[in-house]
PDBQT receptor file of N, H, CA, C and O in Angstrom, charges set to zero:
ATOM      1  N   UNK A   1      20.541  25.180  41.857  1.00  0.00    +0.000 N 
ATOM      2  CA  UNK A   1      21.409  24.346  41.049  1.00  0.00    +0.000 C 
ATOM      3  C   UNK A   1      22.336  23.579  41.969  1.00  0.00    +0.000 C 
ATOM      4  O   UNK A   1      22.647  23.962  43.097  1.00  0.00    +0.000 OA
ATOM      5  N   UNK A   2      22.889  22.090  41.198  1.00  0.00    +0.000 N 
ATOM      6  H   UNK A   2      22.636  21.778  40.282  1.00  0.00    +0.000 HD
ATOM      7  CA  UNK A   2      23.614  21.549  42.228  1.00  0.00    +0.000 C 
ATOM      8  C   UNK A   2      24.575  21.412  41.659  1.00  0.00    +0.000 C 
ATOM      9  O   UNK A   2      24.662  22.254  40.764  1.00  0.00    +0.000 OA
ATOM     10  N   UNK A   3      25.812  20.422  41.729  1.00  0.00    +0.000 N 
ATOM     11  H   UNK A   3      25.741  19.739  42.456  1.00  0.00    +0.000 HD
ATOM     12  CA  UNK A   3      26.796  19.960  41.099  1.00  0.00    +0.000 C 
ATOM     13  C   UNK A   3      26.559  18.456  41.243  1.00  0.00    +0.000 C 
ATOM     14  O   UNK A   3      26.401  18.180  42.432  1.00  0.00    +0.000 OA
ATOM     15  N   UNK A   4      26.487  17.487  40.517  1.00  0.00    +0.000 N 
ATOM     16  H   UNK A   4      26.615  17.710  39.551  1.00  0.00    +0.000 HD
ATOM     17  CA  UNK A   4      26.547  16.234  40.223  1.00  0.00    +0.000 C 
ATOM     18  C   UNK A   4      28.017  15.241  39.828  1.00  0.00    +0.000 C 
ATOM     19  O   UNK A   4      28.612  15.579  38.804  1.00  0.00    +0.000 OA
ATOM     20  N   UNK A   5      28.425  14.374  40.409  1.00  0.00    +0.000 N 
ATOM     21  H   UNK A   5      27.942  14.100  41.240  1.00  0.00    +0.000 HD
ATOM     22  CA  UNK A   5      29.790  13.896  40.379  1.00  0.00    +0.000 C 
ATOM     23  C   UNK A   5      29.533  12.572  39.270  1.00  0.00    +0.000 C 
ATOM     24  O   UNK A   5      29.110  11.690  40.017  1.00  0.00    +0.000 OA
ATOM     25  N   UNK A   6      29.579  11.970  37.792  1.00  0.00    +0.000 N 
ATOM     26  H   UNK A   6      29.922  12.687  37.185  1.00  0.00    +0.000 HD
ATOM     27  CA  UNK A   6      29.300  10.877  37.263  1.00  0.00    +0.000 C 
ATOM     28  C   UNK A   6      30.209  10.271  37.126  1.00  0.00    +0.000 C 
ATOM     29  O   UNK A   6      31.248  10.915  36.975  1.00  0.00    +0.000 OA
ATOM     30  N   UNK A   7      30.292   8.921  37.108  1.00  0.00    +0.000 N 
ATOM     31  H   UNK A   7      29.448   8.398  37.231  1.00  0.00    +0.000 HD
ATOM     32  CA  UNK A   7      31.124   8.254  36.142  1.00  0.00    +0.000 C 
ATOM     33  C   UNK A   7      30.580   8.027  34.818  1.00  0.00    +0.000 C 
ATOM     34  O   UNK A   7      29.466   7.705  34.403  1.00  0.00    +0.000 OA
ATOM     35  N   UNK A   8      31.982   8.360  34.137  1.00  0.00    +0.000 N 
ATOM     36  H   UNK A   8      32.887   8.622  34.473  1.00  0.00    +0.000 HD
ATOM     37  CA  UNK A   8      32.098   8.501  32.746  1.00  0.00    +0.000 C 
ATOM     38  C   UNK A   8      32.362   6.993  31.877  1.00  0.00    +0.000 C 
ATOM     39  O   UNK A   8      32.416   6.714  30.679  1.00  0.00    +0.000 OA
ATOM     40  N   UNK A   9      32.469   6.334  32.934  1.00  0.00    +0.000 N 
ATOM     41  H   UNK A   9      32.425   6.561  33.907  1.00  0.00    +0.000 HD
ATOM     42  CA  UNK A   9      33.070   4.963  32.036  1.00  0.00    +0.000 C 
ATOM     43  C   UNK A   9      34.293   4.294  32.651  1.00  0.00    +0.000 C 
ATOM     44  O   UNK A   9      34.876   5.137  33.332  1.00  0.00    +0.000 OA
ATOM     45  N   UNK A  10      34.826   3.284  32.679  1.00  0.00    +0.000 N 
ATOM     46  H   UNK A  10      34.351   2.600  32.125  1.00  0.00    +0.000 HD
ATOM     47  CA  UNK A  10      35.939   2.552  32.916  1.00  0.00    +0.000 C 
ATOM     48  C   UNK A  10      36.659   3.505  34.256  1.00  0.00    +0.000 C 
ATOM     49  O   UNK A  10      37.816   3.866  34.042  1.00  0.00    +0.000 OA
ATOM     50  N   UNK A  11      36.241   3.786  35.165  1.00  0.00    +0.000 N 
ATOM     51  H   UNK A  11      35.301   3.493  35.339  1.00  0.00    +0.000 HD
ATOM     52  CA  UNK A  11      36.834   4.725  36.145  1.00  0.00    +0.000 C 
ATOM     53  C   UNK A  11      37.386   6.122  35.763  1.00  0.00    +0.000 C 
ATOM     54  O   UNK A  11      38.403   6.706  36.137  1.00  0.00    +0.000 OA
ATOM     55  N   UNK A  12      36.279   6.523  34.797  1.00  0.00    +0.000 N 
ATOM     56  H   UNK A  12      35.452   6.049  34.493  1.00  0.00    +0.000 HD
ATOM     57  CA  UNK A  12      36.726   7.801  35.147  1.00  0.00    +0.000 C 
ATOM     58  C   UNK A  12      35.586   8.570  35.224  1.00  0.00    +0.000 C 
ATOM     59  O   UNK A  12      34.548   8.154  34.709  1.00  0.00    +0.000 OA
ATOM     60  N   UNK A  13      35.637   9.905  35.941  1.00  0.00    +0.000 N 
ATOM     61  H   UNK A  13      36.480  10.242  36.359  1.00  0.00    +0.000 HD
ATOM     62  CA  UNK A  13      34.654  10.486  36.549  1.00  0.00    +0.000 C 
ATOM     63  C   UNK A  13      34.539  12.137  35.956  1.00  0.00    +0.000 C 
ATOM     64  O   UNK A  13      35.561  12.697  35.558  1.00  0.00    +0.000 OA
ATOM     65  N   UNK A  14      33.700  12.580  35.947  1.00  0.00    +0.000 N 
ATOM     66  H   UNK A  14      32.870  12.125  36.270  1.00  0.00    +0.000 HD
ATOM     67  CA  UNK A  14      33.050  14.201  35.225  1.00  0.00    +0.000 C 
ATOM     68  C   UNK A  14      32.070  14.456  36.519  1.00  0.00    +0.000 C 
ATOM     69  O   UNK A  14      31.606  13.776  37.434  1.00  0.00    +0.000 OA
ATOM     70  N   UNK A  15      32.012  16.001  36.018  1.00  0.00    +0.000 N 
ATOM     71  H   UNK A  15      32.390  16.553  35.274  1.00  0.00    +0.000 HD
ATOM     72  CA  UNK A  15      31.133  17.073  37.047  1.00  0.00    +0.000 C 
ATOM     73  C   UNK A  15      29.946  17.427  36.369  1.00  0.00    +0.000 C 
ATOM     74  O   UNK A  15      30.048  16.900  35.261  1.00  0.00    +0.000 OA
ATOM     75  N   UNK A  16      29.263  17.815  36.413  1.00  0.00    +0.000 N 
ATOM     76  H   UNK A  16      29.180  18.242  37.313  1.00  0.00    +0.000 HD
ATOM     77  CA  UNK A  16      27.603  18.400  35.484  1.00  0.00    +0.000 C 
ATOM     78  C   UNK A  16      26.993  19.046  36.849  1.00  0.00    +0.000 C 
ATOM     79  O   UNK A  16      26.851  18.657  38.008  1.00  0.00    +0.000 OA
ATOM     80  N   UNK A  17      26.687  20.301  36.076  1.00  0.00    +0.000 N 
ATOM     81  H   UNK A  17      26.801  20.618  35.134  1.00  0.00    +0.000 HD
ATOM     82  CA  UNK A  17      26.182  21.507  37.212  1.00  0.00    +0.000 C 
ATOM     83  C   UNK A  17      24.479  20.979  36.547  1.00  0.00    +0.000 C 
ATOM     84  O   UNK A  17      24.319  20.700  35.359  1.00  0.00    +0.000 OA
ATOM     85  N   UNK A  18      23.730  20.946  37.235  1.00  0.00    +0.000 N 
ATOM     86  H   UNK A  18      23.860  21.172  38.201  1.00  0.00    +0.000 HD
ATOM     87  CA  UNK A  18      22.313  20.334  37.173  1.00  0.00    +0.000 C 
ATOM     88  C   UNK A  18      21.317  21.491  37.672  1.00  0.00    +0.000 C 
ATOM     89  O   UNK A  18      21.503  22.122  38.713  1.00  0.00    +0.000 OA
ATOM     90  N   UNK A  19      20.090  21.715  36.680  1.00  0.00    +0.000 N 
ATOM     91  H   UNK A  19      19.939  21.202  35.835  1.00  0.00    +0.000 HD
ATOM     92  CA  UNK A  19      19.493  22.842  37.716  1.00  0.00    +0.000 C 
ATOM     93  C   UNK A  19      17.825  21.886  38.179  1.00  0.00    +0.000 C 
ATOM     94  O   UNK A  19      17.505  20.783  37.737  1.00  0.00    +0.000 OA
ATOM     95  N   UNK A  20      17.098  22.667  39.071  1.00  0.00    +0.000 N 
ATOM     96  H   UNK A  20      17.358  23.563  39.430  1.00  0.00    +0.000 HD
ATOM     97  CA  UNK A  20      16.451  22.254  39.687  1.00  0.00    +0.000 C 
ATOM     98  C   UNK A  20      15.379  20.836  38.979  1.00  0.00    +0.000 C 
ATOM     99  O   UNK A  20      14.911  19.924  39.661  1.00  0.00    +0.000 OA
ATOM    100  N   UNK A  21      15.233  20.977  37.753  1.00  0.00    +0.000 N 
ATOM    101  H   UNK A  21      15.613  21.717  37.199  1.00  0.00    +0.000 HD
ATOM    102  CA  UNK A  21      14.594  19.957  36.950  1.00  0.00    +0.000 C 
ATOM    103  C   UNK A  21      15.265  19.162  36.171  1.00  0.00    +0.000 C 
ATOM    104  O   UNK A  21      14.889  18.784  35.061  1.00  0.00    +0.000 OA
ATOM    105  N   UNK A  22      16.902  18.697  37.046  1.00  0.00    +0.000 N 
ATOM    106  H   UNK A  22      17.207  19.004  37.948  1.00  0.00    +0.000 HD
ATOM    107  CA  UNK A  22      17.953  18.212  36.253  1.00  0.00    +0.000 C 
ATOM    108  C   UNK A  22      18.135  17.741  35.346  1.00  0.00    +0.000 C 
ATOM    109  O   UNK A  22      18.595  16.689  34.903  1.00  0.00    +0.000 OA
ATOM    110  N   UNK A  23      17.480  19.156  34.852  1.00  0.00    +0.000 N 
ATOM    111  H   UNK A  23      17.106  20.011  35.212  1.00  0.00    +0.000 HD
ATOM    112  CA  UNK A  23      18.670  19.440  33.912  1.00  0.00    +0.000 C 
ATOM    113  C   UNK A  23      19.986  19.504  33.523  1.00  0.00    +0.000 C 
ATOM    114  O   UNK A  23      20.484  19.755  34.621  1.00  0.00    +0.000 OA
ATOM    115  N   UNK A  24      20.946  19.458  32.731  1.00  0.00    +0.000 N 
ATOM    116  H   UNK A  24      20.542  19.254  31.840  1.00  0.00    +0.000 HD
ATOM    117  CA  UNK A  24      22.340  19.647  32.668  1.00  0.00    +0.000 C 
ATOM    118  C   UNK A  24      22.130  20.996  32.023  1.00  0.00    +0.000 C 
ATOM    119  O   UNK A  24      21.500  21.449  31.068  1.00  0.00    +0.000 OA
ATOM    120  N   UNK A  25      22.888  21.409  32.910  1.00  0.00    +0.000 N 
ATOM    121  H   UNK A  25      23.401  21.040  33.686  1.00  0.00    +0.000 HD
ATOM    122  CA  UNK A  25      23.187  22.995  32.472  1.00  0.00    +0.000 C 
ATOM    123  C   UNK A  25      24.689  23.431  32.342  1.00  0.00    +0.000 C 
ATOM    124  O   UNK A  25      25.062  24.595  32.200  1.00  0.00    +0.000 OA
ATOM    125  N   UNK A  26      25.702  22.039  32.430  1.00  0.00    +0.000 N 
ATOM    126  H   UNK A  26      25.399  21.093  32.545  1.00  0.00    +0.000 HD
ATOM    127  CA  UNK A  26      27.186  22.447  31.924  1.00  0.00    +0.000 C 
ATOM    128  C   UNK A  26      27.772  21.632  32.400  1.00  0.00    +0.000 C 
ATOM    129  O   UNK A  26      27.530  21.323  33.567  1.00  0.00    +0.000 OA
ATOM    130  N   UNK A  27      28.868  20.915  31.584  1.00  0.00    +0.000 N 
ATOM    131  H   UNK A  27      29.065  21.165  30.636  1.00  0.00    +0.000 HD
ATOM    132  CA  UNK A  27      29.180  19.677  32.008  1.00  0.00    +0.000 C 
ATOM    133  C   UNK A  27      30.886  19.938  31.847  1.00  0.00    +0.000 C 
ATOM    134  O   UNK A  27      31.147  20.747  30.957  1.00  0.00    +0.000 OA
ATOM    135  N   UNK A  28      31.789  19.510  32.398  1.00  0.00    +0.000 N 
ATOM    136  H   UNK A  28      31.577  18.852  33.122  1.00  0.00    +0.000 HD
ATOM    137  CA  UNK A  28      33.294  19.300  32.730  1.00  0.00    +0.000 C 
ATOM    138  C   UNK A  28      33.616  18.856  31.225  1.00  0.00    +0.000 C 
ATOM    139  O   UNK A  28      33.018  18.007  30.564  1.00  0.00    +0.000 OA
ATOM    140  N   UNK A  29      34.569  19.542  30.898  1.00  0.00    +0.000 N 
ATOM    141  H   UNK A  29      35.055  20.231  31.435  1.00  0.00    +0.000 HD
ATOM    142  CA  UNK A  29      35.101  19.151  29.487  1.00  0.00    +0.000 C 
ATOM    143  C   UNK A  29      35.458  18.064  29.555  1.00  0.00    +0.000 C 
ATOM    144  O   UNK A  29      34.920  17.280  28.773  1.00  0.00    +0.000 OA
ATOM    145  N   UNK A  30      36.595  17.482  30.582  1.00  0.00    +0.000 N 
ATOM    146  H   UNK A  30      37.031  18.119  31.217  1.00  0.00    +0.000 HD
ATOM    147  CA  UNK A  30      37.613  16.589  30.908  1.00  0.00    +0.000 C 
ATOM    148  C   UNK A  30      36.960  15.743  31.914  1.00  0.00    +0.000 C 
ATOM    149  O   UNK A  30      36.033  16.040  32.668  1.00  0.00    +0.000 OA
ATOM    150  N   UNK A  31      37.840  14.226  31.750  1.00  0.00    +0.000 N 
ATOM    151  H   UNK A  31      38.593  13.985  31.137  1.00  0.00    +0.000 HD
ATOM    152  CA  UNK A  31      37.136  13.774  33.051  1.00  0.00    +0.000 C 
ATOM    153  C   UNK A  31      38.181  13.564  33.898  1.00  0.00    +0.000 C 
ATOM    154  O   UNK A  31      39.114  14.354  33.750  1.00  0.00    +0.000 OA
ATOM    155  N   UNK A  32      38.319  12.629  34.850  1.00  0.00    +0.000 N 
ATOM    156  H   UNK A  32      37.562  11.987  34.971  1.00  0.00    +0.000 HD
ATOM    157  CA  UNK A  32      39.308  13.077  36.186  1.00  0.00    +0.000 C 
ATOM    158  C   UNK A  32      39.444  11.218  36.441  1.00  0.00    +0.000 C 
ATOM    159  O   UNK A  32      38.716  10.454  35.807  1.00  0.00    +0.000 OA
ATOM    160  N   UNK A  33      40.157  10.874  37.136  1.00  0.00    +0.000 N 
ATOM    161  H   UNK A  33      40.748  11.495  37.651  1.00  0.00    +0.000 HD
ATOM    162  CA  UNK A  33      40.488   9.390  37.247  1.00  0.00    +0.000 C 
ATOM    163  C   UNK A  33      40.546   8.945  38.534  1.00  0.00    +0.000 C 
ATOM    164  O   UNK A  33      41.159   7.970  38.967  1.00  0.00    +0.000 OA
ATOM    165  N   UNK A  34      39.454  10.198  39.459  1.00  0.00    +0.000 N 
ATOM    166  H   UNK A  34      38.955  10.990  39.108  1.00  0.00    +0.000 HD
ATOM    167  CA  UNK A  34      39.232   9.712  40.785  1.00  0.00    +0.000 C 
ATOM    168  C   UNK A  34      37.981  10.602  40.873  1.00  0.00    +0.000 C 
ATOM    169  O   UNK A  34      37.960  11.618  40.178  1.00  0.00    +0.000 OA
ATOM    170  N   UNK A  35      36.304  10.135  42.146  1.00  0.00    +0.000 N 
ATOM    171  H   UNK A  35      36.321   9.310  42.711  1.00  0.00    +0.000 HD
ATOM    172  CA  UNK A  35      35.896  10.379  42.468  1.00  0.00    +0.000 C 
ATOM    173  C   UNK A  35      36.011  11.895  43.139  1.00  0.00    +0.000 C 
ATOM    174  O   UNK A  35      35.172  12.788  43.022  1.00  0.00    +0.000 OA
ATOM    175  N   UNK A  36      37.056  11.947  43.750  1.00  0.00    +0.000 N 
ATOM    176  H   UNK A  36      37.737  11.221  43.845  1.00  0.00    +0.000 HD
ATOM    177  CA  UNK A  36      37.706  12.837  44.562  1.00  0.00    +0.000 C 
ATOM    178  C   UNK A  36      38.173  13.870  43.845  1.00  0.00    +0.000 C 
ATOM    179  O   UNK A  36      38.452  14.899  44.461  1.00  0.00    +0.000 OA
ATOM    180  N   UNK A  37      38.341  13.824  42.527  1.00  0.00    +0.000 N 
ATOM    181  H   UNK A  37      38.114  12.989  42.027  1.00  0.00    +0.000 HD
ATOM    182  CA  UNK A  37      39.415  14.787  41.704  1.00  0.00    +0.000 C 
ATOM    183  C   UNK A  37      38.150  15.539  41.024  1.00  0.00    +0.000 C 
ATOM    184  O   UNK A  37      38.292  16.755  40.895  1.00  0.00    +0.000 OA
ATOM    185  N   UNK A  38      37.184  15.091  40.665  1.00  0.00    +0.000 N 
ATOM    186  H   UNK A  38      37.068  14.103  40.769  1.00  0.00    +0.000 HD
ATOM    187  CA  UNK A  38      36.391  15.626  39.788  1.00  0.00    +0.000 C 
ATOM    188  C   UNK A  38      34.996  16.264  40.628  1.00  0.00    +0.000 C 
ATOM    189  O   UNK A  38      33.971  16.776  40.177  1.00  0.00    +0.000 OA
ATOM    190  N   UNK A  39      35.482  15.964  42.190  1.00  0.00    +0.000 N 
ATOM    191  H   UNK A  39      36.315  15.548  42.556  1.00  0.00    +0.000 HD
ATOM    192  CA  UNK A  39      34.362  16.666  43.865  1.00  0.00    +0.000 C 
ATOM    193  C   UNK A  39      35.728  17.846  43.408  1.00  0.00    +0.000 C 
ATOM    194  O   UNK A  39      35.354  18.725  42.631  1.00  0.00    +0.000 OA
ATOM    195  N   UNK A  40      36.779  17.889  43.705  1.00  0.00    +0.000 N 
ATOM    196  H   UNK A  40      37.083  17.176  44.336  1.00  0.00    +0.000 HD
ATOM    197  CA  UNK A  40      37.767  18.942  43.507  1.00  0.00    +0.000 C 
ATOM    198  C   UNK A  40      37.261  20.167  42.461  1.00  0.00    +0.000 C 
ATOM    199  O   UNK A  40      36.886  21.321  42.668  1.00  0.00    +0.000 OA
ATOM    200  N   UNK A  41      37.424  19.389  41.284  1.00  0.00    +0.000 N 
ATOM    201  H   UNK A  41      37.728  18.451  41.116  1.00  0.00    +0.000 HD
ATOM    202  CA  UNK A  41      37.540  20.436  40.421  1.00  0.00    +0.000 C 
ATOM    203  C   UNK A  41      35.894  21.232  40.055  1.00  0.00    +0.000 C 
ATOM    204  O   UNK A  41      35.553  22.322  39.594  1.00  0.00    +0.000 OA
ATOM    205  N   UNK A  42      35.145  19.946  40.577  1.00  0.00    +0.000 N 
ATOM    206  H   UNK A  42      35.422  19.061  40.952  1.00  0.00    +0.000 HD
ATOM    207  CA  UNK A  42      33.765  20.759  40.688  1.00  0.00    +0.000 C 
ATOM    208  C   UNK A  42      33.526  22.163  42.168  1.00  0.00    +0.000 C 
ATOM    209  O   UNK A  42      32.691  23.057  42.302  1.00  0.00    +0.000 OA
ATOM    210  N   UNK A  43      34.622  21.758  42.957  1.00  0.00    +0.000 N 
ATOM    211  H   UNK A  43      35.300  21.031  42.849  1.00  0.00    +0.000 HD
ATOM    212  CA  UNK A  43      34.388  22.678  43.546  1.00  0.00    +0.000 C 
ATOM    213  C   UNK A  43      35.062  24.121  43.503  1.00  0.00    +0.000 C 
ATOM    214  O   UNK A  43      34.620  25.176  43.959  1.00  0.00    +0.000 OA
ATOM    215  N   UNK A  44      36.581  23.807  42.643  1.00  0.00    +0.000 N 
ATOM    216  H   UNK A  44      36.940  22.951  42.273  1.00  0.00    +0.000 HD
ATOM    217  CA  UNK A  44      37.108  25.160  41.873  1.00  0.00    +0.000 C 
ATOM    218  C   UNK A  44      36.261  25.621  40.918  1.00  0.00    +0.000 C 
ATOM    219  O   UNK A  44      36.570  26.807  40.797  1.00  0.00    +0.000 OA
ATOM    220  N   UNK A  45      35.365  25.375  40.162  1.00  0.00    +0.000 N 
ATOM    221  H   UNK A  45      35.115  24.412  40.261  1.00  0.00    +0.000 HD
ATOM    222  CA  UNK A  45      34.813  25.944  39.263  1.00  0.00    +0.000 C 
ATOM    223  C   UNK A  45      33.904  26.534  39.795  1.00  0.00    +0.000 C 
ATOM    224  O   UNK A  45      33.480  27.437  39.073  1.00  0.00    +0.000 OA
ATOM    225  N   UNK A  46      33.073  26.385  41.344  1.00  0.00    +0.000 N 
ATOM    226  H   UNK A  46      33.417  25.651  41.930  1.00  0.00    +0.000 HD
ATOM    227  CA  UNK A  46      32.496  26.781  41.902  1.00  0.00    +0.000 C 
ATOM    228  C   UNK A  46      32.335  27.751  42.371  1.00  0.00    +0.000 C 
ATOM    229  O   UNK A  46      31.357  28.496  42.430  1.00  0.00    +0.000 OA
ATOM    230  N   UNK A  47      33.817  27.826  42.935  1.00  0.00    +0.000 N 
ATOM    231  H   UNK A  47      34.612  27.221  42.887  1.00  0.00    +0.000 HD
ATOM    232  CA  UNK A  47      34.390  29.026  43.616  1.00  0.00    +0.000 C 
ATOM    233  C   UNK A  47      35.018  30.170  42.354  1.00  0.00    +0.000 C 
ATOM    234  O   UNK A  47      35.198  31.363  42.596  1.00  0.00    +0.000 OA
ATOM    235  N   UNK A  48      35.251  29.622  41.206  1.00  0.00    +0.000 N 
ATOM    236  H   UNK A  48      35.105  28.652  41.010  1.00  0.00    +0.000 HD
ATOM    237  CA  UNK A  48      35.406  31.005  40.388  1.00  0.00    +0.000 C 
ATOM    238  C   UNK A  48      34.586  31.521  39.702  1.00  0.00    +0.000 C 
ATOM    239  O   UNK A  48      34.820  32.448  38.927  1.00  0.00    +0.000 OA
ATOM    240  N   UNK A  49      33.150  30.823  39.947  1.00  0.00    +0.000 N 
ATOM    241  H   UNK A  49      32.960  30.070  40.576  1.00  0.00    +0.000 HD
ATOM    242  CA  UNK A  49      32.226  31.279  39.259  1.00  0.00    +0.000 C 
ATOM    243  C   UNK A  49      31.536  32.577  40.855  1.00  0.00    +0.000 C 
ATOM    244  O   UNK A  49      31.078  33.699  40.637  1.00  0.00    +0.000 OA
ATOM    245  N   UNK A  50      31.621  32.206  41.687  1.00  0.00    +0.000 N 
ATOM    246  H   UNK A  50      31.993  31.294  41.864  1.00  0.00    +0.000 HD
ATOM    247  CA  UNK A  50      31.060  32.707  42.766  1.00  0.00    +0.000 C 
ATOM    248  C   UNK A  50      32.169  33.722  42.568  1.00  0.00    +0.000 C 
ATOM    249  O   UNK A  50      31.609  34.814  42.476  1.00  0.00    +0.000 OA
ATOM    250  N   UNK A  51      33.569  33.878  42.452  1.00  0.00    +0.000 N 
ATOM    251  H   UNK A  51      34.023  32.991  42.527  1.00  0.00    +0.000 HD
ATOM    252  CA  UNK A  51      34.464  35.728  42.441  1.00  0.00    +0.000 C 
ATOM    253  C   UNK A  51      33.894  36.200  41.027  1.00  0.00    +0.000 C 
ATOM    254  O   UNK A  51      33.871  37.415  41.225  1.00  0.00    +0.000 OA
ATOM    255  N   UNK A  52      33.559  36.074  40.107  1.00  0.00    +0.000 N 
ATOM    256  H   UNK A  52      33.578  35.088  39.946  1.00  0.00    +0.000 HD
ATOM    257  CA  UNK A  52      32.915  36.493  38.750  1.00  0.00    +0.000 C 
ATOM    258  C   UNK A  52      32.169  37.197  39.585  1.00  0.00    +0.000 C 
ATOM    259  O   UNK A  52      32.653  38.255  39.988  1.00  0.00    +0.000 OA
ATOM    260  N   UNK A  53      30.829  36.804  40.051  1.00  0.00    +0.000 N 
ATOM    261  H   UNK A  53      30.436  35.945  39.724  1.00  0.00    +0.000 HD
ATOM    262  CA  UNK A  53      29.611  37.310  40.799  1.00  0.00    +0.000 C 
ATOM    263  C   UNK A  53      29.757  38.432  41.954  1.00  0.00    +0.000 C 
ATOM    264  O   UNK A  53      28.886  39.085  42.529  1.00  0.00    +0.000 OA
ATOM    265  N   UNK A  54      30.579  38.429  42.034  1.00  0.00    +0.000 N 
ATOM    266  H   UNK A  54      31.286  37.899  41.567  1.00  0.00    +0.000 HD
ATOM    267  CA  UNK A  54      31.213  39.485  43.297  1.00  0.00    +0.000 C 
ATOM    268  C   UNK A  54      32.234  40.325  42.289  1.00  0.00    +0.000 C 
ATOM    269  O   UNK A  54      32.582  41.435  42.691  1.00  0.00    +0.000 OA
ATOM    270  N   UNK A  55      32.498  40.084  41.615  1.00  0.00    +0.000 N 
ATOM    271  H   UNK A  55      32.215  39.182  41.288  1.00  0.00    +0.000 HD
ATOM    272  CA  UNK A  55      33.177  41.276  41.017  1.00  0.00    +0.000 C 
ATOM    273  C   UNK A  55      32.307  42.011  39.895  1.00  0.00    +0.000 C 
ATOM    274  O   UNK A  55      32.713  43.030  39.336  1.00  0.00    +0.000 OA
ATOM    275  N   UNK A  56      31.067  41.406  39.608  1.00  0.00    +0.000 N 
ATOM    276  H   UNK A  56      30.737  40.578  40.062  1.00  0.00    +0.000 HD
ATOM    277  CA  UNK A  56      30.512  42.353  38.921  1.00  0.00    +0.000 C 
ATOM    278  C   UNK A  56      29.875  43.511  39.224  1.00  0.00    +0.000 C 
ATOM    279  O   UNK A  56      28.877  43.541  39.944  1.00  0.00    +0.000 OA
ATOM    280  N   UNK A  57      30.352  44.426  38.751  1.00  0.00    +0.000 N 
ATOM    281  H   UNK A  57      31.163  44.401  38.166  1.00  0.00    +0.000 HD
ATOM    282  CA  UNK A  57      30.017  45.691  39.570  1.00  0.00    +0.000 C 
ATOM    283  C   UNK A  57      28.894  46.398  38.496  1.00  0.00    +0.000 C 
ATOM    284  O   UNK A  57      28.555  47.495  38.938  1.00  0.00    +0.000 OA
ATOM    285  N   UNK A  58      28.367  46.134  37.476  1.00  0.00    +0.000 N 
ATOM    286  H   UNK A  58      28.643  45.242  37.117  1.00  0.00    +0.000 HD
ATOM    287  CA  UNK A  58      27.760  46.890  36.723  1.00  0.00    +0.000 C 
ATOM    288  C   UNK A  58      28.535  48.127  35.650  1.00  0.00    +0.000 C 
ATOM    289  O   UNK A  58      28.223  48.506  34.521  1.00  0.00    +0.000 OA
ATOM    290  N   UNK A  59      29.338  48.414  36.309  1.00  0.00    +0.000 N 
ATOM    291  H   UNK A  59      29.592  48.106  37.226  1.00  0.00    +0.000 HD
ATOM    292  CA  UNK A  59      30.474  49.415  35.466  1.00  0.00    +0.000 C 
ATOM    293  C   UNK A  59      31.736  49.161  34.530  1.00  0.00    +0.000 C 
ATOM    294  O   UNK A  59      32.461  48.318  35.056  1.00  0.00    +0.000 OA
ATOM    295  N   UNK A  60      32.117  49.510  33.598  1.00  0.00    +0.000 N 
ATOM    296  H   UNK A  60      31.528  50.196  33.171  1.00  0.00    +0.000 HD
ATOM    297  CA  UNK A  60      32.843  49.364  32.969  1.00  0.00    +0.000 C 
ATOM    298  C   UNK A  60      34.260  49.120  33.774  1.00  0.00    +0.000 C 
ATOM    299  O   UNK A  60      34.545  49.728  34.806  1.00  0.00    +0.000 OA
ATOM    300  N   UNK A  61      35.393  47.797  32.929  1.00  0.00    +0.000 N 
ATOM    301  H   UNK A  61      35.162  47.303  32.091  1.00  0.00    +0.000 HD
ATOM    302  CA  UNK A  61      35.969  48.055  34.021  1.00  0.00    +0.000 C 
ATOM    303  C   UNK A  61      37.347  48.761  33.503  1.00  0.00    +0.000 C 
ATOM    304  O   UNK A  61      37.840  48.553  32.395  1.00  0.00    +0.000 OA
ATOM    305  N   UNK A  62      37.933  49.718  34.598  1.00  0.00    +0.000 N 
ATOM    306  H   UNK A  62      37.532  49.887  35.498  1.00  0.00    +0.000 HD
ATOM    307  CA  UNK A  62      39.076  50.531  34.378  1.00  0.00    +0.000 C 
ATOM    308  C   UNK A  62      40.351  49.474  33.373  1.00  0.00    +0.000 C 
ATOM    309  O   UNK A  62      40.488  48.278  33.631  1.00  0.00    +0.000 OA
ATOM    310  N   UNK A  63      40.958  49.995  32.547  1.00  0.00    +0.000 N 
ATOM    311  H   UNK A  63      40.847  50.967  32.338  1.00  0.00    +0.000 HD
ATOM    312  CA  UNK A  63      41.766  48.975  32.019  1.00  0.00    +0.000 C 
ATOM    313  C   UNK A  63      43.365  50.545  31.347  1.00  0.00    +0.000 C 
ATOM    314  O   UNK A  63      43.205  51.564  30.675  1.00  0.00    +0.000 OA
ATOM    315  N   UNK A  64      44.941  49.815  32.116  1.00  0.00    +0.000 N 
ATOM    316  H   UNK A  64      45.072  48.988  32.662  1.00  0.00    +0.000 HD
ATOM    317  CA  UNK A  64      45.850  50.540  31.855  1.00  0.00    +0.000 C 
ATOM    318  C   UNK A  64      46.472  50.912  33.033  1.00  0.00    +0.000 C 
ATOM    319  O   UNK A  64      46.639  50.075  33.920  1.00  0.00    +0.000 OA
ATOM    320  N   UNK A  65      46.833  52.042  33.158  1.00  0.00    +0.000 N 
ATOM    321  H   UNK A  65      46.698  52.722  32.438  1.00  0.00    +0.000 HD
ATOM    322  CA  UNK A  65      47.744  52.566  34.325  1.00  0.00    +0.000 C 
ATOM    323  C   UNK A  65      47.336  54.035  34.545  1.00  0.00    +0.000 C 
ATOM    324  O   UNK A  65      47.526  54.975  33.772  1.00  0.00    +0.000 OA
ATOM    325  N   UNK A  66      46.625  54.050  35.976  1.00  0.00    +0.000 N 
ATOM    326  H   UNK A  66      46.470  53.286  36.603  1.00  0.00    +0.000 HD
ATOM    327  CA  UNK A  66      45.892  55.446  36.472  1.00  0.00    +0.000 C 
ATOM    328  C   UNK A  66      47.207  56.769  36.413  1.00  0.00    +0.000 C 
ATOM    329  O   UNK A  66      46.935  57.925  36.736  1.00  0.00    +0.000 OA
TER     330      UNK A  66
């Protein structure tokens, strides 16, 4: 899968995660009013989808005060 940067219209710009037969497989709610802002926020969403993936541990998770 990649991330794709579009313009949306009149200068403004959206993210769409694309998979190998680009497809759209999830697209930026919002759009952004720079090229640069919407490479940004495609790349925070990136990175919190990648700590999701590392924190899944398979186990229930502890919830309260040990």
């Amino acid at each position: 899968m990649q991330f794709e940067i579009r313009e949306s219209g009149r200068s403004l710009w959206s993210w769409a995660l694309v998979n190998e037969t680009a497809e759209t497989v999830l697209e930026s709610r919002r759009s952004f009013p720079s090229r640069a802002q919407a490479t940004a926020a495609a790349l925070a969403f990136s990175q919190l989808v990648a700590r999701a993936g590392r924190s899944l541990s398979g186990g229930p998770r502890q919830i309260g005060f040990l």
